[in-house]
HTML snippet that shows the backbone in 3Dmol.js (N, CA, C, O; Angstrom):
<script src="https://3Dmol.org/build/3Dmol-min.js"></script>
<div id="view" style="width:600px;height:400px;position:relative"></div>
<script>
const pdb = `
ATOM      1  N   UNK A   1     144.787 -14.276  16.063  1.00  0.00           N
ATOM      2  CA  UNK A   1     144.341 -12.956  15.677  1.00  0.00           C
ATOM      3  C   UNK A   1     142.895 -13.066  15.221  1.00  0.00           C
ATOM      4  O   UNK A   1     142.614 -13.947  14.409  1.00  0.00           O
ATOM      5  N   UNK A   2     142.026 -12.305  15.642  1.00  0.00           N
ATOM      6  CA  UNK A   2     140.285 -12.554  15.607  1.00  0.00           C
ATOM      7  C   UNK A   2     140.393 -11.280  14.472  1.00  0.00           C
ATOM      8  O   UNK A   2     140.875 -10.164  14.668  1.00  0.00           O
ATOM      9  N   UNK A   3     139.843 -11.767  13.340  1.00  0.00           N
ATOM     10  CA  UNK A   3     139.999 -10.406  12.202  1.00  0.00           C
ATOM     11  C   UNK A   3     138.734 -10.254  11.737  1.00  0.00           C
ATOM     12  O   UNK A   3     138.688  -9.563  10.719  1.00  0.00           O
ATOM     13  N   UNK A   4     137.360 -10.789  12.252  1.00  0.00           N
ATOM     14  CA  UNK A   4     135.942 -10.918  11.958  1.00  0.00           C
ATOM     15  C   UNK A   4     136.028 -10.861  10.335  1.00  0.00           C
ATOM     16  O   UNK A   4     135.368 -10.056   9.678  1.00  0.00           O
ATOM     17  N   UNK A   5     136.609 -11.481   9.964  1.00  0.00           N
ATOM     18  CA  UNK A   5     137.122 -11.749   8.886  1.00  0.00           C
ATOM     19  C   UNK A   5     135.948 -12.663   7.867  1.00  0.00           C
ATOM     20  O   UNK A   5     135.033 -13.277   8.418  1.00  0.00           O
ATOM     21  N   UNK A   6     136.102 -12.663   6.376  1.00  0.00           N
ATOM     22  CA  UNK A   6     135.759 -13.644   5.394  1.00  0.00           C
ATOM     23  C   UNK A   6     136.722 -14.422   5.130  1.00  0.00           C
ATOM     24  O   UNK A   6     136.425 -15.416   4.468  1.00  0.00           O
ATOM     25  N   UNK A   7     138.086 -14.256   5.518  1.00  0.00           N
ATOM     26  CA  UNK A   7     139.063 -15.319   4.961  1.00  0.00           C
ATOM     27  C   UNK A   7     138.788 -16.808   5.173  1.00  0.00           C
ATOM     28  O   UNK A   7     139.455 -17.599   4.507  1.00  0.00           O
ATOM     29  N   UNK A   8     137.799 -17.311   6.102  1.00  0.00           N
ATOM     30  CA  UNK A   8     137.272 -18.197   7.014  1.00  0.00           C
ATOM     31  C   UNK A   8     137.185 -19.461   5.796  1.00  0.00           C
ATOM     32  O   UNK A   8     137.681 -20.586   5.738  1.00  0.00           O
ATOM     33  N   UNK A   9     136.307 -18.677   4.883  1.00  0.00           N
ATOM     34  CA  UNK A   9     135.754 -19.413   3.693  1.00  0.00           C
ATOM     35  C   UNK A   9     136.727 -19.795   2.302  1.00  0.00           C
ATOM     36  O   UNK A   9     136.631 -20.794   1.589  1.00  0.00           O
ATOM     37  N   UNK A  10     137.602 -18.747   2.191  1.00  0.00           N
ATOM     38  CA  UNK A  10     138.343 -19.552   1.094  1.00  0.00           C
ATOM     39  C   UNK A  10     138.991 -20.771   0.942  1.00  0.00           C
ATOM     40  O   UNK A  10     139.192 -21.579   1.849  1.00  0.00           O
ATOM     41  N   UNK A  11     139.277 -20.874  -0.088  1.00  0.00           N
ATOM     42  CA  UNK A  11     139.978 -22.330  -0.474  1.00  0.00           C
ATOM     43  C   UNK A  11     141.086 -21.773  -0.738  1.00  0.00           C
ATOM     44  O   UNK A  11     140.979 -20.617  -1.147  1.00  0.00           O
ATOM     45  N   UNK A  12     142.744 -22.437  -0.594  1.00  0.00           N
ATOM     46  CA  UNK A  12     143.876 -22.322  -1.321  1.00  0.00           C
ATOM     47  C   UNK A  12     144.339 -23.032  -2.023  1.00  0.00           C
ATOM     48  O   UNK A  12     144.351 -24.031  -1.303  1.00  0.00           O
ATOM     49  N   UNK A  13     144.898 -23.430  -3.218  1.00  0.00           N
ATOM     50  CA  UNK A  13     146.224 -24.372  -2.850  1.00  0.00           C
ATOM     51  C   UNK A  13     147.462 -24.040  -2.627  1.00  0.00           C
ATOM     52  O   UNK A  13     147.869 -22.975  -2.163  1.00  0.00           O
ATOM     53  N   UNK A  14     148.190 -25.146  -3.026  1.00  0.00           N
ATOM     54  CA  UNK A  14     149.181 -25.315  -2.800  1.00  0.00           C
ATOM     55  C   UNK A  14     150.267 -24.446  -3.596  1.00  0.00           C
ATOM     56  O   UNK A  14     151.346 -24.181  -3.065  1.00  0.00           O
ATOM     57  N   UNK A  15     149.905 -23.960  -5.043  1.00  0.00           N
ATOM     58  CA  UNK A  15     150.561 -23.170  -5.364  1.00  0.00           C
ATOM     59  C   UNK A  15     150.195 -21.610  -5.135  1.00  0.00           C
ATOM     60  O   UNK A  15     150.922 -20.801  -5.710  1.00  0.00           O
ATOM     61  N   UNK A  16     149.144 -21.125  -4.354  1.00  0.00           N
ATOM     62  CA  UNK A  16     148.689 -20.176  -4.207  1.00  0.00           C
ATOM     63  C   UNK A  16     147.951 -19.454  -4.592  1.00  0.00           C
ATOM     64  O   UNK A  16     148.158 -18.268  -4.338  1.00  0.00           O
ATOM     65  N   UNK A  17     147.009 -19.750  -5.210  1.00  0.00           N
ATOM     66  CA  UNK A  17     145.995 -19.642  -5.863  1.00  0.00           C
ATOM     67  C   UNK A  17     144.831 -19.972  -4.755  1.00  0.00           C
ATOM     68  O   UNK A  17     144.710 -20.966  -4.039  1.00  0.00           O
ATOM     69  N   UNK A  18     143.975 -18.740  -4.866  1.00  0.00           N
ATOM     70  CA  UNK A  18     143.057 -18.368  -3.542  1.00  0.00           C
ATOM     71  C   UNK A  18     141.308 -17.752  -4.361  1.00  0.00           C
ATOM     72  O   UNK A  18     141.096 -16.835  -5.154  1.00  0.00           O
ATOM     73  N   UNK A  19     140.467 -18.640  -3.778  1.00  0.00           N
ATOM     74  CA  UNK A  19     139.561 -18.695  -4.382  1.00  0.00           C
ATOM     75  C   UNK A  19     138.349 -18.586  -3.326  1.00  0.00           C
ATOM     76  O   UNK A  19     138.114 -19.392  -2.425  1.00  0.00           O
ATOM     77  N   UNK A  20     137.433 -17.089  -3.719  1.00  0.00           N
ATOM     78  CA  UNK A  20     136.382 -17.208  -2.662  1.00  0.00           C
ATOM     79  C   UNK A  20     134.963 -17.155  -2.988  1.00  0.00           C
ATOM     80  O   UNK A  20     134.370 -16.106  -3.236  1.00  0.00           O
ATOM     81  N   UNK A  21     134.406 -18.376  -2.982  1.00  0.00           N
ATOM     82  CA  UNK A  21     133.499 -19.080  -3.461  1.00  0.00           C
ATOM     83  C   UNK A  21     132.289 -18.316  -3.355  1.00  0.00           C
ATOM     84  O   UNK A  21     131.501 -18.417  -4.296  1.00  0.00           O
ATOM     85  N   UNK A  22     131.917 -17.392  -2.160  1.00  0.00           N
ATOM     86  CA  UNK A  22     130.505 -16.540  -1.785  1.00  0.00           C
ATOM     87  C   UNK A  22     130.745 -15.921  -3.502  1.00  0.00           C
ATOM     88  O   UNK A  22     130.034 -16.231  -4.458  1.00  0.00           O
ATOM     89  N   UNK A  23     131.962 -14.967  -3.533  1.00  0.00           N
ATOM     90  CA  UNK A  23     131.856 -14.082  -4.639  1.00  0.00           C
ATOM     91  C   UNK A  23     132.133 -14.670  -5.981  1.00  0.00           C
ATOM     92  O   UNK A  23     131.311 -14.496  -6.880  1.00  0.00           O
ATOM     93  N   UNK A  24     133.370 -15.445  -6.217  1.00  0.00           N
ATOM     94  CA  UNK A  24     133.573 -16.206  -7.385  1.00  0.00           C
ATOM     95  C   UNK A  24     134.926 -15.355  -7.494  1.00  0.00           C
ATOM     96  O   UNK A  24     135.568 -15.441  -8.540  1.00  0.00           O
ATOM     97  N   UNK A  25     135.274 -14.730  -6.700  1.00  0.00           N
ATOM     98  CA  UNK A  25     136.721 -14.032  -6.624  1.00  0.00           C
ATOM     99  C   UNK A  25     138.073 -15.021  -6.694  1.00  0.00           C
ATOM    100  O   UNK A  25     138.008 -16.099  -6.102  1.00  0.00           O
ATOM    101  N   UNK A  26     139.468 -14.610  -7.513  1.00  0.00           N
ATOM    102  CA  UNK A  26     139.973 -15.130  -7.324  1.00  0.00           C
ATOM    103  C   UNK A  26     141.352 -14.473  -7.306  1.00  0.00           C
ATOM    104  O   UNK A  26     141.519 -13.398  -7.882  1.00  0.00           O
ATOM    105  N   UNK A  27     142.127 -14.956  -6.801  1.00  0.00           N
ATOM    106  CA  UNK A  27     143.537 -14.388  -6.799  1.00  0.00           C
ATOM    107  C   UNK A  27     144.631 -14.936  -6.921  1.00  0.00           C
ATOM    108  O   UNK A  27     144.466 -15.937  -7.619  1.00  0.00           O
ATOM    109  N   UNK A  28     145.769 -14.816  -6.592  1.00  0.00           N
ATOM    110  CA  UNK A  28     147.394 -15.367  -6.161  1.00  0.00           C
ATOM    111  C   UNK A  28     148.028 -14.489  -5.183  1.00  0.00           C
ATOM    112  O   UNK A  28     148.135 -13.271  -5.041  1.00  0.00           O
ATOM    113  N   UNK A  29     148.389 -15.476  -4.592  1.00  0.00           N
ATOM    114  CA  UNK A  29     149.720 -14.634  -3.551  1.00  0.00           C
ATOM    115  C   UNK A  29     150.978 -15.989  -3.362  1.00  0.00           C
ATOM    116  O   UNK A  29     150.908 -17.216  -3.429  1.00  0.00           O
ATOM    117  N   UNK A  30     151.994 -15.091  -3.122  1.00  0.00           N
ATOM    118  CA  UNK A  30     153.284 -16.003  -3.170  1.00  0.00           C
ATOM    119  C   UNK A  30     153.463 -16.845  -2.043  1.00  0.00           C
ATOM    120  O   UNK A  30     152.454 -17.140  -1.403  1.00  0.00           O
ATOM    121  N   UNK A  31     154.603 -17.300  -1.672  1.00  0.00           N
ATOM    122  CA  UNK A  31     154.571 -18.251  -0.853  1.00  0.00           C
ATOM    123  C   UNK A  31     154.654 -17.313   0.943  1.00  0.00           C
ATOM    124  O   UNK A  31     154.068 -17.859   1.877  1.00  0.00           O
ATOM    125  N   UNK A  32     155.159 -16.409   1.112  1.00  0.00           N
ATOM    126  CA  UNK A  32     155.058 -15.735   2.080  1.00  0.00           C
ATOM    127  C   UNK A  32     153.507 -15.181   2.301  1.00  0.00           C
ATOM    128  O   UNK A  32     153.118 -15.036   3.460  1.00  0.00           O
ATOM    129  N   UNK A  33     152.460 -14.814   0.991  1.00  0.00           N
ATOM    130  CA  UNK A  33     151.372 -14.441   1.524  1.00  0.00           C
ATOM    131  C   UNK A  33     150.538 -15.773   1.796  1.00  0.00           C
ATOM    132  O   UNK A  33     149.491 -15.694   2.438  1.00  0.00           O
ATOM    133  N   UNK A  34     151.030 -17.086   1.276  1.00  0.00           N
ATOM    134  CA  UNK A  34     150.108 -17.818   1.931  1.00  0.00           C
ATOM    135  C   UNK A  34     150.518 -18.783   2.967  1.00  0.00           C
ATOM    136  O   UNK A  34     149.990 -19.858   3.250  1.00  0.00           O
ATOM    137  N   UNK A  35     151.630 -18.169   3.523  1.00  0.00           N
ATOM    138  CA  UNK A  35     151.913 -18.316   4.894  1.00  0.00           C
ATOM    139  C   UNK A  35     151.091 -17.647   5.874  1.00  0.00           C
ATOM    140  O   UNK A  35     150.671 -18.100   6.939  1.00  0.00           O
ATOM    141  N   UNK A  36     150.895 -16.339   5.289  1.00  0.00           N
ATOM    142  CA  UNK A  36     150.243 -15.380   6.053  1.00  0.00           C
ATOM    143  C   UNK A  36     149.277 -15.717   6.091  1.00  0.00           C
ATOM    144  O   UNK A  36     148.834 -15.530   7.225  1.00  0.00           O
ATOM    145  N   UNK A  37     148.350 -16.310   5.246  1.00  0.00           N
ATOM    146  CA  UNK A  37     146.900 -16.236   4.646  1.00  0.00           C
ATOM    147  C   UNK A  37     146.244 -17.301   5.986  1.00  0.00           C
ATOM    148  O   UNK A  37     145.485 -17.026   6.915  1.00  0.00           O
ATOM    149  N   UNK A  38     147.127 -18.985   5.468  1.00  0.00           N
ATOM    150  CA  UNK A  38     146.691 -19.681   6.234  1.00  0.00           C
ATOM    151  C   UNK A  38     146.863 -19.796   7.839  1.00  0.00           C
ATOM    152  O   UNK A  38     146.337 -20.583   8.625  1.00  0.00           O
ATOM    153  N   UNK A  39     147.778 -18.742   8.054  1.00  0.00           N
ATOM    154  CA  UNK A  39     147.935 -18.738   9.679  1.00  0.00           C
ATOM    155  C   UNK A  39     146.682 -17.651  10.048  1.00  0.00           C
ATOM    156  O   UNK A  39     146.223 -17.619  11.190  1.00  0.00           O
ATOM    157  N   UNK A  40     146.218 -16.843   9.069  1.00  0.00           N
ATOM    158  CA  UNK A  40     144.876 -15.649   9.759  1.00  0.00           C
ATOM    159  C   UNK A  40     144.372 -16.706   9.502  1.00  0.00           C
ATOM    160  O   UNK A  40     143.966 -16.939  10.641  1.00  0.00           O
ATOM    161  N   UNK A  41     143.918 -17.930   8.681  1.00  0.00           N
ATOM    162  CA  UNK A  41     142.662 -18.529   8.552  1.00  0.00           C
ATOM    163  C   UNK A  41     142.756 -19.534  10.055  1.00  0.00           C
ATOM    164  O   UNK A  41     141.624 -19.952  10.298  1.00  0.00           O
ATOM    165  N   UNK A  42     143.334 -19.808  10.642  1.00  0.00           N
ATOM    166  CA  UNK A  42     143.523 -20.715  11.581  1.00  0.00           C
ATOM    167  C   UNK A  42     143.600 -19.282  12.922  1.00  0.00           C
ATOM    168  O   UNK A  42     143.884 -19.507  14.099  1.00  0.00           O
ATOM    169  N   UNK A  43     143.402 -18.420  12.578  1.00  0.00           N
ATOM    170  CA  UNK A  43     143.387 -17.057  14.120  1.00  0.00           C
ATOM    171  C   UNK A  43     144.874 -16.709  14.615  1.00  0.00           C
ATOM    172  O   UNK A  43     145.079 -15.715  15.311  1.00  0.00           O
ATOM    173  N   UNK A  44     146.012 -17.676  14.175  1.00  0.00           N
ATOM    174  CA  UNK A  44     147.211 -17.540  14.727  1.00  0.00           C
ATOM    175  C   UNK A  44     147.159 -16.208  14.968  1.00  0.00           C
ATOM    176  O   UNK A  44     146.753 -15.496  14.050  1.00  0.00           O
ATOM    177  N   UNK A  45     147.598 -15.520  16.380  1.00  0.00           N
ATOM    178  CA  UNK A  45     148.518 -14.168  16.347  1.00  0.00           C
ATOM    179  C   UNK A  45     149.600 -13.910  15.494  1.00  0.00           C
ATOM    180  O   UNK A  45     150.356 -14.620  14.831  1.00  0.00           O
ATOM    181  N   UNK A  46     149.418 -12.171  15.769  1.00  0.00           N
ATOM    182  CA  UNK A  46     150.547 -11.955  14.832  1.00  0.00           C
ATOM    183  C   UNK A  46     152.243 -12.307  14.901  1.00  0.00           C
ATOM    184  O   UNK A  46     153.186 -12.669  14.197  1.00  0.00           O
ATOM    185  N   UNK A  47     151.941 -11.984  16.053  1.00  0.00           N
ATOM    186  CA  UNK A  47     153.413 -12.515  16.803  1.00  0.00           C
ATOM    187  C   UNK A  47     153.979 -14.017  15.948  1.00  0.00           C
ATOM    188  O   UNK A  47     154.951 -14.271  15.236  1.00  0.00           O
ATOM    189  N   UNK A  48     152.840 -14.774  16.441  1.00  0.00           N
ATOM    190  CA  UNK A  48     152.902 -16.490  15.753  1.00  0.00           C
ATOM    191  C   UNK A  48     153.859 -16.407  14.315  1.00  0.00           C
ATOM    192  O   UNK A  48     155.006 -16.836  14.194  1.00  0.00           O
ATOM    193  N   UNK A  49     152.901 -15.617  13.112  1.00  0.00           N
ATOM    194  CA  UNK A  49     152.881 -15.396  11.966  1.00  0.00           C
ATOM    195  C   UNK A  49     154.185 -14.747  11.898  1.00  0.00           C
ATOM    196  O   UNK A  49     155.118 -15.127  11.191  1.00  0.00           O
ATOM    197  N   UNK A  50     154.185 -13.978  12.497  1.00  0.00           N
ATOM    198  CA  UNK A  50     156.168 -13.187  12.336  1.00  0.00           C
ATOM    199  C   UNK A  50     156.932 -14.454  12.303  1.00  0.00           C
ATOM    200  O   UNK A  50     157.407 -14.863  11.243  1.00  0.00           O
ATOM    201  N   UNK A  51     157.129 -15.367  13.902  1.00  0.00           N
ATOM    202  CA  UNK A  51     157.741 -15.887  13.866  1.00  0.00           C
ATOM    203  C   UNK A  51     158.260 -17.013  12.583  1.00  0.00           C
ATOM    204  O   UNK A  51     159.372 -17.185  12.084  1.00  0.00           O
ATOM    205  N   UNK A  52     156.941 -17.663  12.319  1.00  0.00           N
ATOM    206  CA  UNK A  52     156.605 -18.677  11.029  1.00  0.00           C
ATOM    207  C   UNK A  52     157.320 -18.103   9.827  1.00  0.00           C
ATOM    208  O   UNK A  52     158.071 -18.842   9.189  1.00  0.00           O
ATOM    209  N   UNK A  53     157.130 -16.735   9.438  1.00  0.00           N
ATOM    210  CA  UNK A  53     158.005 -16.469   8.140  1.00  0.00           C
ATOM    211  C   UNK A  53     159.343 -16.162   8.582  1.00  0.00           C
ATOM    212  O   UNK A  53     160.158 -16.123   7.661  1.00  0.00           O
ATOM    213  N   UNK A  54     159.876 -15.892   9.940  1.00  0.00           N
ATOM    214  CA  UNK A  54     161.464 -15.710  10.171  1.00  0.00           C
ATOM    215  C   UNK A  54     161.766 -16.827   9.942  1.00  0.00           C
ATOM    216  O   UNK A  54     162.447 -16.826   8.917  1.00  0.00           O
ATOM    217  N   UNK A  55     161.593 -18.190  10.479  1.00  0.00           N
ATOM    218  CA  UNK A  55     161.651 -20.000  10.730  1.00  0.00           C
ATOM    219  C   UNK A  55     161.573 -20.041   8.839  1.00  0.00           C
ATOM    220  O   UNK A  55     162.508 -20.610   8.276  1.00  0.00           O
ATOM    221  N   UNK A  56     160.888 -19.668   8.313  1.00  0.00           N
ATOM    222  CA  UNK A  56     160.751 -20.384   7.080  1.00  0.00           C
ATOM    223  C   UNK A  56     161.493 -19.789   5.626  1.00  0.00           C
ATOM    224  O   UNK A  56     161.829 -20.459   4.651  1.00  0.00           O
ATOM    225  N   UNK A  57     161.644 -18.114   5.854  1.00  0.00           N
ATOM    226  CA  UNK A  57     162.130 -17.221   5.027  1.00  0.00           C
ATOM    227  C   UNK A  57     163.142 -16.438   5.240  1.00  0.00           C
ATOM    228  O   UNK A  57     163.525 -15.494   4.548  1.00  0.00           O
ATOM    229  N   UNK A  58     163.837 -17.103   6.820  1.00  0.00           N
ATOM    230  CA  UNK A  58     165.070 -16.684   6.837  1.00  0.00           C
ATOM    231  C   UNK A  58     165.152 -14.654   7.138  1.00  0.00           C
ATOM    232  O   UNK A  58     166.144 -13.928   7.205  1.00  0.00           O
ATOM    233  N   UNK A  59     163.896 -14.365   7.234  1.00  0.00           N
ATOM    234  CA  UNK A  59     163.543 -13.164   7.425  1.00  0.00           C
ATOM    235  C   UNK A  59     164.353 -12.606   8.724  1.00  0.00           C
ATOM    236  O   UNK A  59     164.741 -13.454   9.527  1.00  0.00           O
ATOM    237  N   UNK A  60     164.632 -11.235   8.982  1.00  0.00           N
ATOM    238  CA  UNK A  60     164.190 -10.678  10.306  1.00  0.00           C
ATOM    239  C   UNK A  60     163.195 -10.495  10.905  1.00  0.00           C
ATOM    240  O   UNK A  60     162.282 -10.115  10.171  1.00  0.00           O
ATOM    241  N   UNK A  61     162.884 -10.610  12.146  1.00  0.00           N
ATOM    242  CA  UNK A  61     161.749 -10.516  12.682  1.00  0.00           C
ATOM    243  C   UNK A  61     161.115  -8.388  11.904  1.00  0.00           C
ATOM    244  O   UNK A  61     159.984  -7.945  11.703  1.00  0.00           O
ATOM    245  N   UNK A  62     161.885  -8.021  11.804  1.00  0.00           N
ATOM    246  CA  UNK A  62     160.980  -6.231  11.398  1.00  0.00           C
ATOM    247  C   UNK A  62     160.671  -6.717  10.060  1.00  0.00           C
ATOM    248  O   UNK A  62     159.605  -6.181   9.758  1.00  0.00           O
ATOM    249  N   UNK A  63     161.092  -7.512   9.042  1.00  0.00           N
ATOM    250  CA  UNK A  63     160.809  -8.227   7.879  1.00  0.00           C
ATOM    251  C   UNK A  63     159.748  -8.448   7.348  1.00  0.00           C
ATOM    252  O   UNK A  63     159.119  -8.057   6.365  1.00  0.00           O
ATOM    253  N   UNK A  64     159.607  -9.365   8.411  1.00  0.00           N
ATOM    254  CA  UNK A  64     158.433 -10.416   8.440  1.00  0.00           C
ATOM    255  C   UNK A  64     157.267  -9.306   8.978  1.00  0.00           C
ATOM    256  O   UNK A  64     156.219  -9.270   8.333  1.00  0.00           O
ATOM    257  N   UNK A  65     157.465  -8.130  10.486  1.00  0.00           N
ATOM    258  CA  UNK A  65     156.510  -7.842  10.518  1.00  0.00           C
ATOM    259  C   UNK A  65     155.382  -6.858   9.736  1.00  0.00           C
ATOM    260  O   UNK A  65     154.164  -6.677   9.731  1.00  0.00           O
ATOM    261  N   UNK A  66     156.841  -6.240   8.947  1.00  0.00           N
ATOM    262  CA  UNK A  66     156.334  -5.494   7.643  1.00  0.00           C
ATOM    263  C   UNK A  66     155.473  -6.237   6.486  1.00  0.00           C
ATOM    264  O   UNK A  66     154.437  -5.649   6.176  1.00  0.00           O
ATOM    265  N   UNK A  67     155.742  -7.387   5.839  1.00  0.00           N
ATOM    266  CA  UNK A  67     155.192  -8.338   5.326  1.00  0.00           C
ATOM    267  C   UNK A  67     153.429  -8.772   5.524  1.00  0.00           C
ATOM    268  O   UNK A  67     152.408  -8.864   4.842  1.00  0.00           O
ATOM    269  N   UNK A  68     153.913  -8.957   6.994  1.00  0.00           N
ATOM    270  CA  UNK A  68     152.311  -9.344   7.658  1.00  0.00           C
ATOM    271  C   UNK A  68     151.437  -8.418   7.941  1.00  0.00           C
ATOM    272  O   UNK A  68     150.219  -8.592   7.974  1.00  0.00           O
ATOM    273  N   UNK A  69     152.150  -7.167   8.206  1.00  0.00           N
ATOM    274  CA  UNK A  69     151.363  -5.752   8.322  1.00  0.00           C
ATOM    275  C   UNK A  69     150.528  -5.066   6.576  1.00  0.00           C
ATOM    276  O   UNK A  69     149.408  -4.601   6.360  1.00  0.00           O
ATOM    277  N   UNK A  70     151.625  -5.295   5.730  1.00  0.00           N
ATOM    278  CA  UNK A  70     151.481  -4.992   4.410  1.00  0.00           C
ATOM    279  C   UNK A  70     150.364  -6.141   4.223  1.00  0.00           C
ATOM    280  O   UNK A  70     149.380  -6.105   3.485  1.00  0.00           O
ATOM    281  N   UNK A  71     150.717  -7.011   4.958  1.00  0.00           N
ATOM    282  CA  UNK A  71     149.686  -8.259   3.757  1.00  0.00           C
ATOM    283  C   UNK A  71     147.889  -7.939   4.397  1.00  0.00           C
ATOM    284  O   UNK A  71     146.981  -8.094   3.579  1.00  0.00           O
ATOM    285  N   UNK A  72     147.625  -7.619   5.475  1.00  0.00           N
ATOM    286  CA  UNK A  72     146.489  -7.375   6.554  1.00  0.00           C
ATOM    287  C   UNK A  72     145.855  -5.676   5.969  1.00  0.00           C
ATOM    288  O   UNK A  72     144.704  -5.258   6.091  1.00  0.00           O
ATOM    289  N   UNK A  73     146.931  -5.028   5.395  1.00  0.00           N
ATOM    290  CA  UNK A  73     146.275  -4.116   4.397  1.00  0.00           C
ATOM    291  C   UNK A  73     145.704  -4.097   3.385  1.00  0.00           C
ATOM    292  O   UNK A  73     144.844  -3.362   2.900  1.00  0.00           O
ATOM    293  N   UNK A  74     146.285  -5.055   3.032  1.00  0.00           N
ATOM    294  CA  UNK A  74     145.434  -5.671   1.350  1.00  0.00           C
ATOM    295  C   UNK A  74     144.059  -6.227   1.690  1.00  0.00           C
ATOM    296  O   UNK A  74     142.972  -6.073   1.133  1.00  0.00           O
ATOM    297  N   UNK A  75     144.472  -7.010   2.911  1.00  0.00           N
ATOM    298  CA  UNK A  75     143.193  -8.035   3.012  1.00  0.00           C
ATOM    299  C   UNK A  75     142.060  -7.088   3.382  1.00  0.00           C
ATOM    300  O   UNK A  75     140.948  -7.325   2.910  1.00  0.00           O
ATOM    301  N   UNK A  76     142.205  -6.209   4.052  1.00  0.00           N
ATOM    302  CA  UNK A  76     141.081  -5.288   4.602  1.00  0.00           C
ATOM    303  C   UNK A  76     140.595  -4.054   3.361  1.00  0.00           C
ATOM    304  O   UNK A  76     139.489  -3.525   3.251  1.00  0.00           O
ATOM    305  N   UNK A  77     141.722  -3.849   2.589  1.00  0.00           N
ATOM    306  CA  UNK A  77     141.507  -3.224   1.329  1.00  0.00           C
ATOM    307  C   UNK A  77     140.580  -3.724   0.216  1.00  0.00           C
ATOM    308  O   UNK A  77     139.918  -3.105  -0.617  1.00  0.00           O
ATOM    309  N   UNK A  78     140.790  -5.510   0.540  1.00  0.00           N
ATOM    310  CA  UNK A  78     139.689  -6.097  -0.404  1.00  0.00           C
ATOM    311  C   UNK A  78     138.527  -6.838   0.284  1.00  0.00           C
ATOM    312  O   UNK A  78     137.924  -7.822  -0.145  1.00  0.00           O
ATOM    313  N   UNK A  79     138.312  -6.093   1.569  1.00  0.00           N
ATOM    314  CA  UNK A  79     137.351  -6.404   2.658  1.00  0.00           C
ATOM    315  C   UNK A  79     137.250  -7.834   2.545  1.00  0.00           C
ATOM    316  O   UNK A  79     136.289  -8.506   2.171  1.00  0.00           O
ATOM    317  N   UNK A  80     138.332  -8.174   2.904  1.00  0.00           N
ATOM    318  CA  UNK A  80     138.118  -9.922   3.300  1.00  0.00           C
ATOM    319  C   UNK A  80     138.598  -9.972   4.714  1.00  0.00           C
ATOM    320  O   UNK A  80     138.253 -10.996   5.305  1.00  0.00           O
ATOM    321  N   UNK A  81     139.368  -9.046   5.461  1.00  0.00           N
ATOM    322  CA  UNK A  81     139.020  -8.636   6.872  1.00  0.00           C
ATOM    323  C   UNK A  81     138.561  -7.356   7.527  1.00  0.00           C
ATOM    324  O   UNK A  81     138.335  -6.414   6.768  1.00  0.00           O
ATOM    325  N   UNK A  82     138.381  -7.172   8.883  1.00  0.00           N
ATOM    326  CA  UNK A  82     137.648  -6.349   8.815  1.00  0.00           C
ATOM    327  C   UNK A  82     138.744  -5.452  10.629  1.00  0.00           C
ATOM    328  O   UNK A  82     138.366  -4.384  11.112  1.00  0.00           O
TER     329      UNK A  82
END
`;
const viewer = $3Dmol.createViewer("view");
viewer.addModel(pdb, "pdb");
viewer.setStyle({}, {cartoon: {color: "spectrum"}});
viewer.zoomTo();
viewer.render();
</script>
């Protein structure tokens, strides 16, 4: 997924904690948003990303695509995609 995005640049870890260094911004998201997070940072499609949280969260695929749809609103809400 090509999201001409800033997500390019953050850092995560492991517990989810998301940090973007241009601004000094910082956040959290749970373990499903940084499923999400790191599959936009790598371009995965969305399709990909559905699948990855059904495989991992036991989700339905309409689940998951609500999830990834909800989560791509935020991100563009806090213009980190575009």
């Amino acid at each position: 997924m090509n999201t001409n995005n800033r997500i390019a640049r953050l850092a995560i870890n492991e517990e989810g904690f998301v940090f973007d260094p241009q601004t000094g911004e910082s956040f959290t998201v749970n373990q499903t948003g940084k499923v999400i997070l790191k599959a936009l940072m790598r371009s995965d499609s969305e399709e990909s990303i559905i699948l990855q949280l059904t495989e991992q969260f036991a989700l339905s695929p309409q689940e998951a695509q609500a999830d990834v749809r909800d989560f791509i609103h935020h991100l563009r809400a806090y213009q980190l995609i575009y």
